[in-house]
Each structure stands twice: as structure tokens, then as C-alpha cells.
LUMSEMI-812941 format. One line per field, with one value per residue (C-alpha): x, y, z; residue in three letters. Coordinates in nm, 4 decimals. Each point is the difference from the previous one (the first is absolute). Layout:
N
xx <- c(X/...);
yy <- c(Y/...);
zz <- c(Z/...);
resn <- c(ALA/...);
***
This chain:
92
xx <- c(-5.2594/0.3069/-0.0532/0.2996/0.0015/-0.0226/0.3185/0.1897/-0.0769/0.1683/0.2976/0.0536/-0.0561/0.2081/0.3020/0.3136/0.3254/0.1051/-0.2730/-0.1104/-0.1985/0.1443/-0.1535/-0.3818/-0.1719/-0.2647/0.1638/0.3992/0.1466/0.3428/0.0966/0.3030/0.0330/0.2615/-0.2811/0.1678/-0.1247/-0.2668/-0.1484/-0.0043/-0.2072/-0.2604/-0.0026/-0.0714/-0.2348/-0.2177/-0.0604/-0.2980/0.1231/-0.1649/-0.0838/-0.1423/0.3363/0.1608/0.3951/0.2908/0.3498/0.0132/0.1987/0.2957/-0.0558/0.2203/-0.0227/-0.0461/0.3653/0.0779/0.1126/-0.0907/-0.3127/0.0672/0.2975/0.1317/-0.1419/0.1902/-0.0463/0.0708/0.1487/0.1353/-0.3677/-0.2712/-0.0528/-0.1923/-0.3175/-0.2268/-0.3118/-0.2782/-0.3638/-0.0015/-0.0566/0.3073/-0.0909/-0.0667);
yy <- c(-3.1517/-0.2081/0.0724/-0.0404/-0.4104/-0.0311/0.2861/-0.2208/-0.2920/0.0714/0.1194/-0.2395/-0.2579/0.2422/0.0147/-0.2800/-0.0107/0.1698/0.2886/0.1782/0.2937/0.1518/0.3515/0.0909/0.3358/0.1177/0.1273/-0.1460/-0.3863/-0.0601/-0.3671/-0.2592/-0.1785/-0.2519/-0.0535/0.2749/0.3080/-0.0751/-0.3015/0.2150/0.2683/-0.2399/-0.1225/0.3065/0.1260/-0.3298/0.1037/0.2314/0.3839/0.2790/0.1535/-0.1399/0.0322/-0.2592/-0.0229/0.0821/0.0434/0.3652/0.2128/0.2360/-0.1256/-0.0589/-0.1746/0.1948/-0.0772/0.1457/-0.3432/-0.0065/-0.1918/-0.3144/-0.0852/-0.2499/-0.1783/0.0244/-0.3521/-0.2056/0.2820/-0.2894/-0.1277/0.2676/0.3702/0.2289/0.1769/0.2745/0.0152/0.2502/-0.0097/0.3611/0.1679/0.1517/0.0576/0.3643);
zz <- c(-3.4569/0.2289/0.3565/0.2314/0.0238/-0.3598/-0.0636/0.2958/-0.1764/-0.3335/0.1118/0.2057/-0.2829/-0.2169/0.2483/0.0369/0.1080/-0.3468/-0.0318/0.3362/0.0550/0.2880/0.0144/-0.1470/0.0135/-0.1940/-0.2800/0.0890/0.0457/0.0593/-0.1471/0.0509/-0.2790/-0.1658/-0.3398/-0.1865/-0.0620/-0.2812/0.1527/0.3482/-0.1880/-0.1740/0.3644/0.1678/-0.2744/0.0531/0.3516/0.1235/0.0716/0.1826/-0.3801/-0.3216/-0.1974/0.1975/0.1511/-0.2362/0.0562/0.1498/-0.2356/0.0750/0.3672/0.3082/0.2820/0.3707/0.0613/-0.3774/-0.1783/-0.3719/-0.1132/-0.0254/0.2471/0.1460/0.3061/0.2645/0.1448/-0.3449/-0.2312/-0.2342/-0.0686/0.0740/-0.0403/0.1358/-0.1476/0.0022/-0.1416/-0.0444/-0.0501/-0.0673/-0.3577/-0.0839/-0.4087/-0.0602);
resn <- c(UNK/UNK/UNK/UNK/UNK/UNK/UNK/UNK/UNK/UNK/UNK/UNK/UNK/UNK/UNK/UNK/UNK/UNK/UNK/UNK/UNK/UNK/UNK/UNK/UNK/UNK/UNK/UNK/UNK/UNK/UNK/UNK/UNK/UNK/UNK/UNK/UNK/UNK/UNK/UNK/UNK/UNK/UNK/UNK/UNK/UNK/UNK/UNK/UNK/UNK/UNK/UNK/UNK/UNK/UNK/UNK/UNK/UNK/UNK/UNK/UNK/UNK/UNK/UNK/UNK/UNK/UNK/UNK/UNK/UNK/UNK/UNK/UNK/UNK/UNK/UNK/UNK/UNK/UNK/UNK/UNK/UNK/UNK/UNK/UNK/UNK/UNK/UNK/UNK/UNK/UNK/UNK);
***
């Protein structure tokens, strides 16, 4: 079982200047990332979530301000977009 530290640790060790986690809840993460969206997800998806199934990229979702999912970031839009993932089952 991680305990706090050990969570901290790996994304911190998962985390650069082209994939940051820049909002984590238990079952929600908001990502900026300029890896592209399949090498974001196997990213996400290697990190530990507040369920079993693991993060994946949250389907049919928007962003609190209403912006599609993925958009762009708003600080490098040429480079990196914007992600949301869930750790949620959201299979019937």
C-alpha cells in the first residue's frame, strides 16, 4: 500500500517540464502535457489513483471553464494541451 511520501515521490519523478500534473483528487487529475495524447495516457495510467482501475482520459468531459478535453494550454498552446483524466469507472 503507497502512503503519502511514496505517491509524492512518483509524481514527482513522473513530472518535467513537458508532462505536469497540475491538479489531483481522488478520482480527477488535470495534466499539461506537450507528449501527445497517447504517451500522456500510458503516462497517467502508470501513476497510482484513488481506485484500482487506474487514470484514463475522462470521456465526454469538459473542463470547469467548459473547454473540450484535450485543449490547448493556455501558456504554450503551440506545444502542450491540456488534460483531464479520471480514475472513476465510467463502463456500464
Amino acid at each position: 500500500m503507497y502512503d503519502g511520501e511514496e505517491i509524492q515521490r512518483d509524481y514527482d519523478a513522473a513530472e518535467g517540464e513537458e508532462f505536469n500534473v497540475y491538479s489531483m483528487g481522488l478520482v480527477y487529475a488535470s495534466v499539461c502535457s506537450s507528449l501527445g495524447d497517447d504517451a500522456t495516457a500510458k503516462r497517467m495510467q502508470a501513476l497510482p489513483s484513488g481506485t484500482t482501475q487506474g487514470h484514463s482520459l475522462a470521456v465526454d468531459a469538459t473542463f470547469a471553464t467548459g473547454q473540450s478535453n484535450p485543449c490547448p494550454c493556455e501558456l504554450k498552446p503551440q506545444t502542450h494541451k491540456h488534460y483531464l483524466f479520471t480514475a472513476w469507472e465510467t463502463k456500464p
